[in-house]
C-alpha positions as CSV (number, residue, x, y, z in Angstrom):
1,X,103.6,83.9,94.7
2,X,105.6,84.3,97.9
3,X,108.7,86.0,98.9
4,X,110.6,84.5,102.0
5,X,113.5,86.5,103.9
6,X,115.2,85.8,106.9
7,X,112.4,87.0,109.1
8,X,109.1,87.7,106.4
9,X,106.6,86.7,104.3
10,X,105.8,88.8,101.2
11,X,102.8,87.9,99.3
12,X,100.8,90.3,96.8
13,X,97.8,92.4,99.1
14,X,94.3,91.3,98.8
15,X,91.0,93.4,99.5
16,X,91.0,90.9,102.7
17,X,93.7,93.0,103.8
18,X,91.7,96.2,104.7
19,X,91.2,96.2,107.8
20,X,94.8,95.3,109.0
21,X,96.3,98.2,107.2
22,X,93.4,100.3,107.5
23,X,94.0,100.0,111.3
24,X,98.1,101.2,110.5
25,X,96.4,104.3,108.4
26,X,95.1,105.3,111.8
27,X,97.9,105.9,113.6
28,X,98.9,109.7,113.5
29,X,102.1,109.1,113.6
30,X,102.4,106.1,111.0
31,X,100.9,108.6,108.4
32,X,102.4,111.8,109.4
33,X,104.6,111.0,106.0
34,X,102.6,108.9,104.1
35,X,98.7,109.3,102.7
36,X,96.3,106.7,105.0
37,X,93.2,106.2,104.4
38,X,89.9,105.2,106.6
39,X,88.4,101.6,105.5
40,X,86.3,102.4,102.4
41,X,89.6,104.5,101.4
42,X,91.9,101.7,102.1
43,X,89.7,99.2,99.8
44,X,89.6,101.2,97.4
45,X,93.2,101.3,97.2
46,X,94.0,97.7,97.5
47,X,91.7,97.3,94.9
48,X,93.8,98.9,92.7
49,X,97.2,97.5,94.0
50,X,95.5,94.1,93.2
51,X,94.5,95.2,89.7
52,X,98.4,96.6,89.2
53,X,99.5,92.6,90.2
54,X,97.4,91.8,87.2
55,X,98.1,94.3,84.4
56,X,101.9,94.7,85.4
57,X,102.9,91.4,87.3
58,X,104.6,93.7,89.9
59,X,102.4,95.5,92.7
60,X,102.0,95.7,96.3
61,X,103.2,93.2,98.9
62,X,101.4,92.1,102.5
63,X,104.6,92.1,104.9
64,X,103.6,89.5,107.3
65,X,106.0,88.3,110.1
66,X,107.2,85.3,108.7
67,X,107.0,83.0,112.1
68,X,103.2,84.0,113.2
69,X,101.7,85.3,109.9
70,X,100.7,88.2,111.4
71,X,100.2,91.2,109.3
72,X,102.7,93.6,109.6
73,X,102.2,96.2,106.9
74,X,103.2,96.5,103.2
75,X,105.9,96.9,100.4
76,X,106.2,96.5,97.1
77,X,106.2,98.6,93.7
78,X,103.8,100.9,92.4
79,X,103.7,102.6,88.8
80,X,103.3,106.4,88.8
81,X,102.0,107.1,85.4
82,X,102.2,110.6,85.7
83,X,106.0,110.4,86.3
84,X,106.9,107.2,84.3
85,X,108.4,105.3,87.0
86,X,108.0,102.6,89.5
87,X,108.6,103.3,93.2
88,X,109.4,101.1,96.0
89,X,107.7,101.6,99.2
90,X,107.3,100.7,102.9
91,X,104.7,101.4,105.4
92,X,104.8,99.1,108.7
93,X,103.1,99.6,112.2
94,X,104.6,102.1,114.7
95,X,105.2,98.5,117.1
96,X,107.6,96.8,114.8
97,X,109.5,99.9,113.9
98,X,113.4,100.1,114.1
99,X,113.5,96.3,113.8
100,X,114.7,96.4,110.3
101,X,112.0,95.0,108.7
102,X,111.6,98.4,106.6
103,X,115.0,97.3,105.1
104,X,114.2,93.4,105.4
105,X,111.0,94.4,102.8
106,X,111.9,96.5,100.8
107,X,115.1,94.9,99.4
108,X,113.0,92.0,98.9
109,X,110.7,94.2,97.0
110,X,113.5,95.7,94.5
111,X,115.2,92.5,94.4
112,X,111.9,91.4,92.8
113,X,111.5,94.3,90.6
114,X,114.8,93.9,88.9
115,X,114.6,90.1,89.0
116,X,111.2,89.8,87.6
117,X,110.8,93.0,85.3
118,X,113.0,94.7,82.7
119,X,112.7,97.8,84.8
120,X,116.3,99.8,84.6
121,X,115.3,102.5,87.5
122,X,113.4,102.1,90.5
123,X,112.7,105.2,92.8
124,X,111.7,105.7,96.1
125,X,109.5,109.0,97.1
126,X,110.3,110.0,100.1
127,X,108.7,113.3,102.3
128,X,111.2,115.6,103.5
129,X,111.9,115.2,107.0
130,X,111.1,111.4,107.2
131,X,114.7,110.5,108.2
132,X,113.9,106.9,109.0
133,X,113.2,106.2,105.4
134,X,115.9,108.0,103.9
135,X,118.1,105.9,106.4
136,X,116.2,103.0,104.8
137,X,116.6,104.0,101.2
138,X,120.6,104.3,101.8
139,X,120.5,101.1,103.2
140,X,119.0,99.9,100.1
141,X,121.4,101.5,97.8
142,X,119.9,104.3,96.7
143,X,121.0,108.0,96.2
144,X,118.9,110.9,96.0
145,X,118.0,111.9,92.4
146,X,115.6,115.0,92.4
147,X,113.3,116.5,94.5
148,X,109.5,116.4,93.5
149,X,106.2,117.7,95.2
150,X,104.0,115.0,95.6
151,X,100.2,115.0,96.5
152,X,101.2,118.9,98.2
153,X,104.0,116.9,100.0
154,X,108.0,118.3,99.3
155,X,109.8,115.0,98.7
156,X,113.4,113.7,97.8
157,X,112.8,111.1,94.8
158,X,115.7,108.4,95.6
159,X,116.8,106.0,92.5
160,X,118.8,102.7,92.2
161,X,119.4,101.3,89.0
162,X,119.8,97.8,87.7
163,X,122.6,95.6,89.6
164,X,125.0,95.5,86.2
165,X,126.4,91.7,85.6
């Protein structure tokens, strides 16, 4: 299963995908907002993504540029059991940011969600201070819905809810 835009390719993450995003996890700046991971770290989490694809049909997406193939980070939905809820997310490396892939991905991601799923609320948690992504999450349609401290991180949880008709 593949998701086409305008510009990307979305297709569910493999363990095959280490090293690319493990490389993205190394950037300082890339994770000054989100958690990263070294190699063994980053395996062991797309291990799980790939086991969310299978339990829940809804998981994490490659975002590769849709012309070259070449891997430009990831999107997608992950299920937060300790909050009951799915979020959307985006992580992409520092070279392709403020091209609007960010936006490109992660509607294609919640499109998905509500197109594929009988999810009513998807969230996006976002660390205080990461302006780009809130300037994303806007984009998307989203409006802040509460704040929540994540992994010792003070975050704005946005929401959107189910297009209606």
């Amino acid at each position: 299963m593949t998701l086409r835009t305008a510009r990307l390719e979305l297709r569910p993450v493999t363990v095959d995908d280490a090293v690319d995003l493990a490389h993205i996890y190394a950037d300082a700046e890339v994770v000054r907002f989100v958690r990263g991971f070294d190699l063994e770290g980053t395996r062991a989490q797309l291990r799980r993504w790939v086991d969310e694809w299978k339990s829940r049909g809804i998981g994490i997406f490659a975002v590769l540029d849709g012309r070259t193939g070449e891997f430009l980070g990831r999107s997608g939905m992950k299920y937060w059991p300790e909050f009951d809820f799915t979020e959307v997310g985006w992580v992409l490396r520092r070279d392709v940011w403020g091209r609007g892939y960010a936006t490109e991905a992660g509607r294609a991601s919640l499109d998905y969600a509500f197109a594929e799923t009988n999810l009513d609320l998807v969230t996006a948690i976002i660390a205080k201070g990461n302006d780009a992504s809130f300037a994303v999450a806007r984009r998307l349609g989203m409006e802040p819905w509460r704040d929540e401290v994540v992994f010792e991180t003070e975050c704005t949880i946005f929401a959107a809810r189910r297009p209606v008709g």
